[in-house]
C-alpha positions as CSV (number, residue, x, y, z in Angstrom):
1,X,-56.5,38.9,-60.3
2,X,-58.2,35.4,-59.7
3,X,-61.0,35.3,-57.0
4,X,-59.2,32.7,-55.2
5,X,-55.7,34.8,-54.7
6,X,-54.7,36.4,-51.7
7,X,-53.8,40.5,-52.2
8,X,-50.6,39.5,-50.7
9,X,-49.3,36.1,-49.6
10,X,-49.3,35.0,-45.7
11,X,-45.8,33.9,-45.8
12,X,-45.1,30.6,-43.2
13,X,-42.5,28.4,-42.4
14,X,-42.9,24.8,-43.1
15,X,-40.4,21.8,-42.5
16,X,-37.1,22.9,-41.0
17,X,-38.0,26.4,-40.7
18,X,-38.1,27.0,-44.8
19,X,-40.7,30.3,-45.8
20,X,-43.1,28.9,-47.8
21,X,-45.6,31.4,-49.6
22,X,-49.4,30.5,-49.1
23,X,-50.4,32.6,-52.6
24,X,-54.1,32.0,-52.4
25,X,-57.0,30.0,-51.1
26,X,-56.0,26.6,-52.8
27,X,-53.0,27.0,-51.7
28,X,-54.4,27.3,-47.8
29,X,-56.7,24.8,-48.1
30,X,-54.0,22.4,-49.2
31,X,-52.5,23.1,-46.1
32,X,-55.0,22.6,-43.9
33,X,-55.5,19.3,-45.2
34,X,-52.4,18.4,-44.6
35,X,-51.7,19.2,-41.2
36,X,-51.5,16.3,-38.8
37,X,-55.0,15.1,-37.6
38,X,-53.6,15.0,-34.0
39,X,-52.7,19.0,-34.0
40,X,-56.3,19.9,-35.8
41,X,-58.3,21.9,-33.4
42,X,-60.9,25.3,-33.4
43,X,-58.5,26.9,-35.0
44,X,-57.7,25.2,-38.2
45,X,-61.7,23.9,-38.4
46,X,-62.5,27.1,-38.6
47,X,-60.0,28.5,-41.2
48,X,-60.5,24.8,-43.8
49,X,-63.9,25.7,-43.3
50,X,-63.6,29.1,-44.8
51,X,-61.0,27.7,-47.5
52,X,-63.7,25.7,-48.8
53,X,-66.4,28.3,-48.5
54,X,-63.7,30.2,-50.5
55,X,-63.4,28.0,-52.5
56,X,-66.9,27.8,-53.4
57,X,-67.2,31.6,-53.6
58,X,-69.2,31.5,-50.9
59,X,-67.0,33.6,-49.2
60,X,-64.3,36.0,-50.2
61,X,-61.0,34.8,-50.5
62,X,-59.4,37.7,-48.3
63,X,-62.0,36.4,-45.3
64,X,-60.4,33.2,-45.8
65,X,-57.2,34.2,-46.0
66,X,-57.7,36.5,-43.1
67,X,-58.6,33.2,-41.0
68,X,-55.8,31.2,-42.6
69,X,-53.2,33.9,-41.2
70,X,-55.3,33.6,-37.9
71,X,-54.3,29.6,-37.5
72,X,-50.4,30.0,-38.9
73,X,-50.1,33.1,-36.3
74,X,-52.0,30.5,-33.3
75,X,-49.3,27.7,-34.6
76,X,-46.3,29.8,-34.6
77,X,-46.3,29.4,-38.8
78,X,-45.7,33.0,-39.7
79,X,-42.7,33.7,-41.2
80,X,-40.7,37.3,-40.0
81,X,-40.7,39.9,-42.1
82,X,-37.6,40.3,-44.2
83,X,-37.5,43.7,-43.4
84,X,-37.3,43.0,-39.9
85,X,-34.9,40.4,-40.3
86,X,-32.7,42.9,-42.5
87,X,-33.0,45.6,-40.1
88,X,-32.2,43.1,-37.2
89,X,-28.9,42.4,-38.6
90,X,-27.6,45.4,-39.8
91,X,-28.0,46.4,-35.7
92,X,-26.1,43.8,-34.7
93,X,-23.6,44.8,-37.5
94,X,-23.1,48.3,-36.4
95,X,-23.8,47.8,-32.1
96,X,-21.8,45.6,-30.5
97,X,-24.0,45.9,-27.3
98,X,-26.9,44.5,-29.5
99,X,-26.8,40.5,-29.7
């Protein structure tokens, strides 16, 4: 594996609501960047900054990612779990009391 790849992706949602997988640190950094200057706060300074440090291999990539999933849980970015979506439904499937 890469020194810049995440063990496993932090899944987020970007535009309407679409699960986007953030697959390693370029990937987060990219993300960072782009997020609107106006919403940019402790949060994401904190989790570009270790991007880049990541980056650099200053740091180690699961450190960064660690602090990227930090930001996208602050912002409401993280995407449910599939499994808890799947499970979700078949509930509502079987129990009619369950909405």
């Amino acid at each position: 594996m890469k020194p810049d790849m995440f063990r496993q992706p932090v899944t987020i949602l970007v535009g309407l609501g679409s699960p986007a997988e953030i697959r390693g640190v370029l990937d987060a950094y990219r993300h960072l960047v782009e997020w609107p200057v106006s919403f940019r706060d402790a949060a994401h300074s904190v989790a570009l900054k270790a991007c880049h440090a990541a980056l650099h291999v200053e740091i180690e990539a699961e450190t960064a990612r660690g602090l990227f999933a930090a930001f996208a849980a602050k912002h409401d970015l993280l995407a449910p779990e599939t499994s808890a979506i799947a499970a979700s439904r078949m509930r509502r499937d079987r129990d009619p009391h369950v909405q």
